[in-house]
BAVO-27326 format. One record per residue (C-alpha): residue number from 1; residue in three letters; x, y, z. Coordinates in steps of 0.5 Angstrom, whole numbers. Layout:
// BAVO-27326
@seq = NUM	type = Ala	px = X	py = Y	pz = Z
...
***
This chain:
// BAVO-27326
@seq = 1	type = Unk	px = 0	py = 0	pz = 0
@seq = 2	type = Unk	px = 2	py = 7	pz = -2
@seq = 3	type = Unk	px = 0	py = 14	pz = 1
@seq = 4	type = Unk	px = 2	py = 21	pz = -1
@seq = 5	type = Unk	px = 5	py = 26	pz = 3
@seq = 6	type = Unk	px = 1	py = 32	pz = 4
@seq = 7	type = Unk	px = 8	py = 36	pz = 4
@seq = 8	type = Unk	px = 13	py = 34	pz = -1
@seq = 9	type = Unk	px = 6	py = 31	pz = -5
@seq = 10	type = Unk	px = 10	py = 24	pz = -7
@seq = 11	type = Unk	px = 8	py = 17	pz = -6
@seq = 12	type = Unk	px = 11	py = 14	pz = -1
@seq = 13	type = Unk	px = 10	py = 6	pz = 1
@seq = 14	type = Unk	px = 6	py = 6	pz = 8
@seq = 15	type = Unk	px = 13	py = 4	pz = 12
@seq = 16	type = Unk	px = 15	py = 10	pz = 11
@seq = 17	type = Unk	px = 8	py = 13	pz = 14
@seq = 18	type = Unk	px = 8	py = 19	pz = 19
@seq = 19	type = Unk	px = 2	py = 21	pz = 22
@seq = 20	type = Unk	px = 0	py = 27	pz = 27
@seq = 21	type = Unk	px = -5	py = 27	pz = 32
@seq = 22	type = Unk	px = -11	py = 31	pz = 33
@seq = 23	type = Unk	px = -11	py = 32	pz = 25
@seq = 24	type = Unk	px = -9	py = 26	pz = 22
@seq = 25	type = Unk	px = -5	py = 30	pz = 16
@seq = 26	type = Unk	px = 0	py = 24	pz = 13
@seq = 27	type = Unk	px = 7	py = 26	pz = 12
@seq = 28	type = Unk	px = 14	py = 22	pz = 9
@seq = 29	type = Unk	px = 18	py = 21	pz = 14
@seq = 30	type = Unk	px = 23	py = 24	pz = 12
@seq = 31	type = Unk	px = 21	py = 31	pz = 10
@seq = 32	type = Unk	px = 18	py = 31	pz = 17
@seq = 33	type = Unk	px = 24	py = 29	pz = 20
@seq = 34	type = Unk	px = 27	py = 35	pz = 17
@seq = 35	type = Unk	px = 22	py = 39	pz = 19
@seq = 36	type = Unk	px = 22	py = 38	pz = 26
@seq = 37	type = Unk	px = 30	py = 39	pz = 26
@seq = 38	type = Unk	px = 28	py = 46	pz = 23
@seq = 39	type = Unk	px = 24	py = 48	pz = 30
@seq = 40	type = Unk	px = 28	py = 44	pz = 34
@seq = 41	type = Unk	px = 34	py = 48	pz = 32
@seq = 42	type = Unk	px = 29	py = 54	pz = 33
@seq = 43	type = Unk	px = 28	py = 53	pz = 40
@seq = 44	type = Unk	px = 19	py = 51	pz = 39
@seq = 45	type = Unk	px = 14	py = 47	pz = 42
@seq = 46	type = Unk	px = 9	py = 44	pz = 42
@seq = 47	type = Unk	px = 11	py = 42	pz = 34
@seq = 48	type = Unk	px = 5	py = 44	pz = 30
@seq = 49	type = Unk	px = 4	py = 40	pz = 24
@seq = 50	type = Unk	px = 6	py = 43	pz = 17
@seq = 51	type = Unk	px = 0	py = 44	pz = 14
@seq = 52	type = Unk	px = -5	py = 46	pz = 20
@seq = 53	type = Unk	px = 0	py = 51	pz = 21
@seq = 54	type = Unk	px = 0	py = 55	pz = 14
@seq = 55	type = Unk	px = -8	py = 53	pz = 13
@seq = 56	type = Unk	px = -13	py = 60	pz = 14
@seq = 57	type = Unk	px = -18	py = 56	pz = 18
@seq = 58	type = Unk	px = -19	py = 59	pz = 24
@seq = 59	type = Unk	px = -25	py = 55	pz = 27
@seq = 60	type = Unk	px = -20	py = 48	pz = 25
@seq = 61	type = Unk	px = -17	py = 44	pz = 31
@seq = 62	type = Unk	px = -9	py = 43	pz = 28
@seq = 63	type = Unk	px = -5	py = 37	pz = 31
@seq = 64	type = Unk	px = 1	py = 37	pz = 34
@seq = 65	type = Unk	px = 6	py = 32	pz = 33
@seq = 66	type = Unk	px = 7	py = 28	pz = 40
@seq = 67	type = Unk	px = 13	py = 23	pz = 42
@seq = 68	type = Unk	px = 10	py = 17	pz = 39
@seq = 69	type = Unk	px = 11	py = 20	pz = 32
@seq = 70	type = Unk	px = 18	py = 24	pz = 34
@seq = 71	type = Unk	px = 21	py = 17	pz = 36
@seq = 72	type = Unk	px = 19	py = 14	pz = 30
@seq = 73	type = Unk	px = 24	py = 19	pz = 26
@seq = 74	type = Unk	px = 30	py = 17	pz = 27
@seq = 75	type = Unk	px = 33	py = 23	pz = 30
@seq = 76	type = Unk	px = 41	py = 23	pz = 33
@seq = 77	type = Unk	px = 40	py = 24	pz = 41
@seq = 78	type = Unk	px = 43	py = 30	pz = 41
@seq = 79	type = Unk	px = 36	py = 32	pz = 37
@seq = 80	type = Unk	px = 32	py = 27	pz = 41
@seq = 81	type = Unk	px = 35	py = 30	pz = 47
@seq = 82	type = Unk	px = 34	py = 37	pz = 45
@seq = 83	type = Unk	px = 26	py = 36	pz = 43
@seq = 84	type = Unk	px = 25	py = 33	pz = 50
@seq = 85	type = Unk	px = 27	py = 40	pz = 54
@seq = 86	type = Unk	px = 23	py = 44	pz = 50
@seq = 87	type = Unk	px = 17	py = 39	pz = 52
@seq = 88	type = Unk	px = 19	py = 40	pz = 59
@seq = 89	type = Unk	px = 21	py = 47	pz = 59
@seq = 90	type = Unk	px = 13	py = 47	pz = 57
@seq = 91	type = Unk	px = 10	py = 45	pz = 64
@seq = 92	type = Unk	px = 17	py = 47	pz = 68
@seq = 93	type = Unk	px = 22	py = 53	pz = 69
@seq = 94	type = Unk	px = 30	py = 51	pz = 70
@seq = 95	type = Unk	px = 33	py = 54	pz = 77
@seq = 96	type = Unk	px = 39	py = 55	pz = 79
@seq = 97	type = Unk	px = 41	py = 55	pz = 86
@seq = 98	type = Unk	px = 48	py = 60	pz = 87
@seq = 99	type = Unk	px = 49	py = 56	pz = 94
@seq = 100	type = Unk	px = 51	py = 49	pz = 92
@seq = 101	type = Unk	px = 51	py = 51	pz = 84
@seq = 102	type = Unk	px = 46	py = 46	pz = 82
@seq = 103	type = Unk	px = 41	py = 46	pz = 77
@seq = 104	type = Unk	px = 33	py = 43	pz = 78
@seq = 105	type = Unk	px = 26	py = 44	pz = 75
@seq = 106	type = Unk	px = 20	py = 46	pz = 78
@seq = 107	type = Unk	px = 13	py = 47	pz = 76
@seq = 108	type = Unk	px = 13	py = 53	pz = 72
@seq = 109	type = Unk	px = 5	py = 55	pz = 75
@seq = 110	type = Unk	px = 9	py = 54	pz = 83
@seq = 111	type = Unk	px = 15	py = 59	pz = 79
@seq = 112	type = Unk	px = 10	py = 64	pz = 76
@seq = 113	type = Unk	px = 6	py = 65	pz = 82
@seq = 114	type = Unk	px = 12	py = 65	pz = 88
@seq = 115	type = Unk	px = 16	py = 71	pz = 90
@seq = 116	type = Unk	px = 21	py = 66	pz = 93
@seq = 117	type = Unk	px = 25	py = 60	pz = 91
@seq = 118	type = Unk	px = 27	py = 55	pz = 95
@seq = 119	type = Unk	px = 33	py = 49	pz = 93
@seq = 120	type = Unk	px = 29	py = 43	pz = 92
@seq = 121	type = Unk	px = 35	py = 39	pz = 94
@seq = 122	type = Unk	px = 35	py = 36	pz = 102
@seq = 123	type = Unk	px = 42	py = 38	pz = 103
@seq = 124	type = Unk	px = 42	py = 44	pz = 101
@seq = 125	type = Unk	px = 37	py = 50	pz = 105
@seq = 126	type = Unk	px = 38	py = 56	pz = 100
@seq = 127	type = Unk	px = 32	py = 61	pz = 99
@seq = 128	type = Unk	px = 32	py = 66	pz = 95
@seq = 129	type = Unk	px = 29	py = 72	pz = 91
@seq = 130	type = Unk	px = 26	py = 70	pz = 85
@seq = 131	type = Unk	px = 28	py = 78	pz = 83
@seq = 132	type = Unk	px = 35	py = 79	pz = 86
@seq = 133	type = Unk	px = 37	py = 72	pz = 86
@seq = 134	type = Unk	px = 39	py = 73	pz = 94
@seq = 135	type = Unk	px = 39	py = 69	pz = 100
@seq = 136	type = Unk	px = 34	py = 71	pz = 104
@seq = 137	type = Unk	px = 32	py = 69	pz = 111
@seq = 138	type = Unk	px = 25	py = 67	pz = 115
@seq = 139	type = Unk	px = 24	py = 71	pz = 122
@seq = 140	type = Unk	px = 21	py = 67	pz = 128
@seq = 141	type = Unk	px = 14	py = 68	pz = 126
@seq = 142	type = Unk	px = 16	py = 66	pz = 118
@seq = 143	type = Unk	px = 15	py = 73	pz = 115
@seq = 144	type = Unk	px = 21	py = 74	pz = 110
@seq = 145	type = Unk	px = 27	py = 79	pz = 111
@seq = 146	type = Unk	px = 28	py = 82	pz = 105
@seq = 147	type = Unk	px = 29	py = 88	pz = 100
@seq = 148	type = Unk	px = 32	py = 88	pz = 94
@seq = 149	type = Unk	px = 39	py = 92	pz = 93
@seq = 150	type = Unk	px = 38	py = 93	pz = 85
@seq = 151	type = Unk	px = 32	py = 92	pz = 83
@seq = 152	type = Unk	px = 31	py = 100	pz = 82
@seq = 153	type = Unk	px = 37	py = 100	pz = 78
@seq = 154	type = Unk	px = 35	py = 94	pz = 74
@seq = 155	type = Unk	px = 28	py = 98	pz = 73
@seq = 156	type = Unk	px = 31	py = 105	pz = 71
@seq = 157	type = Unk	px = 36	py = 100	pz = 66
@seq = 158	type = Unk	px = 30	py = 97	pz = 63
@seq = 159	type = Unk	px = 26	py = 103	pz = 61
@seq = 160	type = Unk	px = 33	py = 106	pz = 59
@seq = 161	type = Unk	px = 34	py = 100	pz = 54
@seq = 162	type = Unk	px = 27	py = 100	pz = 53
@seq = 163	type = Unk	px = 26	py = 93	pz = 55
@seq = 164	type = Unk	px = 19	py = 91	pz = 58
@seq = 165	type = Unk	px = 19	py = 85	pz = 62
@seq = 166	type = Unk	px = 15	py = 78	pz = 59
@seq = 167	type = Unk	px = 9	py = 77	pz = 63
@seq = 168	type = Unk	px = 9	py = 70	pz = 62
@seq = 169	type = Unk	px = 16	py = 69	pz = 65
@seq = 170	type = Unk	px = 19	py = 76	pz = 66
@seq = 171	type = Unk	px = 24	py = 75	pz = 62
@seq = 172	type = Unk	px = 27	py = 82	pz = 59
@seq = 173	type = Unk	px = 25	py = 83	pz = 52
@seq = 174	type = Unk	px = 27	py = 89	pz = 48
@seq = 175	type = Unk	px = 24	py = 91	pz = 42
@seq = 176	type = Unk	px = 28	py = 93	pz = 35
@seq = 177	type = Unk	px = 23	py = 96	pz = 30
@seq = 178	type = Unk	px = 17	py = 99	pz = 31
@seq = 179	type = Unk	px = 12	py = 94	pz = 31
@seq = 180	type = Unk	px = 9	py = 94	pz = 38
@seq = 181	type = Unk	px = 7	py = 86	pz = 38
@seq = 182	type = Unk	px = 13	py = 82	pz = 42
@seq = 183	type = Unk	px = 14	py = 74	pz = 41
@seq = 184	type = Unk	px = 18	py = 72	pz = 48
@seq = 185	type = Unk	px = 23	py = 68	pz = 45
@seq = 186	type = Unk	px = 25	py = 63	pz = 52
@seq = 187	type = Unk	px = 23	py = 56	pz = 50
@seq = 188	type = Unk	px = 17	py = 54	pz = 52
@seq = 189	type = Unk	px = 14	py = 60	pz = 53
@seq = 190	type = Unk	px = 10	py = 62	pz = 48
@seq = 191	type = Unk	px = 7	py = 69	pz = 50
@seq = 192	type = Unk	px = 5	py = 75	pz = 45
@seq = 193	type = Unk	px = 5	py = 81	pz = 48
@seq = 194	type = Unk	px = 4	py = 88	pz = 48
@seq = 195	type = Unk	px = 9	py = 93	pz = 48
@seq = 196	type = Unk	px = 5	py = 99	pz = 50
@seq = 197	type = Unk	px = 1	py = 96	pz = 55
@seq = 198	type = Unk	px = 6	py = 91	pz = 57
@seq = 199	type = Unk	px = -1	py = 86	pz = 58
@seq = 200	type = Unk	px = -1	py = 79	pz = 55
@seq = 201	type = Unk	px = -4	py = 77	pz = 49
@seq = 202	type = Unk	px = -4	py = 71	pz = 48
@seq = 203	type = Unk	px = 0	py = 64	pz = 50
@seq = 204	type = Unk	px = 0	py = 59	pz = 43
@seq = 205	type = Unk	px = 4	py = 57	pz = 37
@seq = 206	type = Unk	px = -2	py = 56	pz = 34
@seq = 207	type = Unk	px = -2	py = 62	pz = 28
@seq = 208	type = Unk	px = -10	py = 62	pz = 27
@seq = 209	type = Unk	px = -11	py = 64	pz = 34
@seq = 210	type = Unk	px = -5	py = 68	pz = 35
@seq = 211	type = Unk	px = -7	py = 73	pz = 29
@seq = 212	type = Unk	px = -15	py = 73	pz = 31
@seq = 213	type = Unk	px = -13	py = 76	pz = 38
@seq = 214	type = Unk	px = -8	py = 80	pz = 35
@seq = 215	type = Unk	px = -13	py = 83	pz = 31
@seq = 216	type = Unk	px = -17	py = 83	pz = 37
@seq = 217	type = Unk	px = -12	py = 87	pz = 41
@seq = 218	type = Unk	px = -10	py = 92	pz = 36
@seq = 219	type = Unk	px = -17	py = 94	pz = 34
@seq = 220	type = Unk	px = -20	py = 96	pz = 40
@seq = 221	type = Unk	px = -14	py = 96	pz = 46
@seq = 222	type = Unk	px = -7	py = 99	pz = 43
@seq = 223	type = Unk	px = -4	py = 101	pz = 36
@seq = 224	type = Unk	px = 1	py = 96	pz = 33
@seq = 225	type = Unk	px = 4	py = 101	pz = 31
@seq = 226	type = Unk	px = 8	py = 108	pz = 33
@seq = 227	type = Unk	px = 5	py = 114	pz = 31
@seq = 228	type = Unk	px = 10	py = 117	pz = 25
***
């Protein structure tokens, strides 16, 4: 039996057979290898598949290539590698702890919502500022005794550059044109924002739904783009 990719539009034999889930589009599998190592060298996840991602329909559901589907395409593990950190680095965040220089993940909604870190390995009690990256202590009565020495100054070095911090992960962002629309580019992340206000737009990869709030922002919030 026979199928024909739905990218490359040759017929391939069905062993060759690649299928994404949730839309049930039928690749080669090797152009969709290539295709993957593309966004993986790009730093994106989830991967959308090809097609959903250049169609104009916006009330379609578009599949997302899984891991059943990655491993069947022969990746170096190097790549293999890379692709399963963007798929962690979805649902956690990456920390290190300056005390005993070792790196951990945790639950990135635990991270967006705490002020503080705690090292999460038992020989270690470190705790710090998720802002300033420094060692607080706890009173008797559990309160913080804290203040951030430099965080004015990062605040006056931010408006200075013009960097506005994302919402999603609060990583600094500087913008190099005149279009207020901003892509955070950490891996994972996958928040637009805007310039102007500094309010989330929208978190997704998926092209219709990022253009349809785009539209939705920039026709009854803000301008996209400056004035001349």
């Amino acid at each position: 039996a026979t199928f024909e990719c739905s990218v490359c539009m040759d017929t391939h034999p069905e062993d060759d057979l690649a299928v994404v889930e949730g839309c049930g589009h039928k690749f080669c599998r090797f152009g969709t290898k290539d295709y993957v190592i593309s966004k993986i060298g790009e730093g994106r996840y989830p991967i959308q598949c090809p097609v959903c991602q250049s169609s104009n329909t916006p009330d379609a559901t578009p599949g997302f290539l899984n891991r059943t589907l990655i491993e069947q395409l022969g990746l170096t593990e190097e790549q293999y590698n890379q692709w399963i950190k963007l798929e962690l680095a979805e649902h956690s965040v990456s920390i290190d702890c300056r005390r005993c220089n070792r790196s951990s993940t945790v639950d990135r909604a635990d991270y967006t919502d705490e002020k503080y870190l705690r090292c999460p390995h038992d020989d270690c009690d470190n705790f710090w500022c998720k802002e300033c990256q420094q060692s607080v202590t706890v009173d008797p009565m559990g309160e913080v005794v804290h203040s951030c020495d430099g965080t004015a100054e990062l605040a006056g070095l931010m408006e200075q550059q013009g960097w506005k911090a994302c919402p999603g992960c609060r990583t600094p962002i500087e913008r190099t044109y005149g279009c207020n629309h901003m892509t955070c580019p950490t891996p994972g992340c996958n928040t637009h924002f805007c310039y102007v206000c500094g309010d989330s737009i929208v978190r997704s990869v998926v092209k219709a739904t990022v253009d349809r709030e785009l539209e939705r922002h920039y026709s009854t919030v803000c301008d996209l783009f400056e004035a001349p």
